[in-house]
C-alpha positions, 0 to 999 in steps of 0.5 A: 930484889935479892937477885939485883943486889947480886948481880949488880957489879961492884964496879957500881959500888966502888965508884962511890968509895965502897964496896959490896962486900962491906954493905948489910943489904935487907928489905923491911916492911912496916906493919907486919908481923913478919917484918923482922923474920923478913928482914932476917930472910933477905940479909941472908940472901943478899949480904955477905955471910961474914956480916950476917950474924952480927945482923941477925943478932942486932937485938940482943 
């Protein structure tokens, strides 16, 4: 997933009014122990790193 996020063109994205860039991207899975750690795996691949931390720490 991480991949096509990535390499979709933002010309996708801007025919809607947005941009790539401005967009927190993560996979979620229920019913897991690990959903939050994937969560948090997945934004950093997939998000731009200015809006990582603000999701990373959504909790506090």
């Amino acid at each position: 997933m991480a991949k096509i996020v990535k390499e979709t063109d933002d010309v996708l994205f801007n025919q809607f009014g947005q941009s790539k860039e401005d967009i927190i991207f993560f996979v979620s899975m229920t019913d897991d122990d690990m959903a939050e750690e994937l969560e948090n795996q997945s934004v950093i691949q997939m998000t731009n790193a200015k809006l990582v931390d603000g999701f990373l720490h959504r909790y506090q």
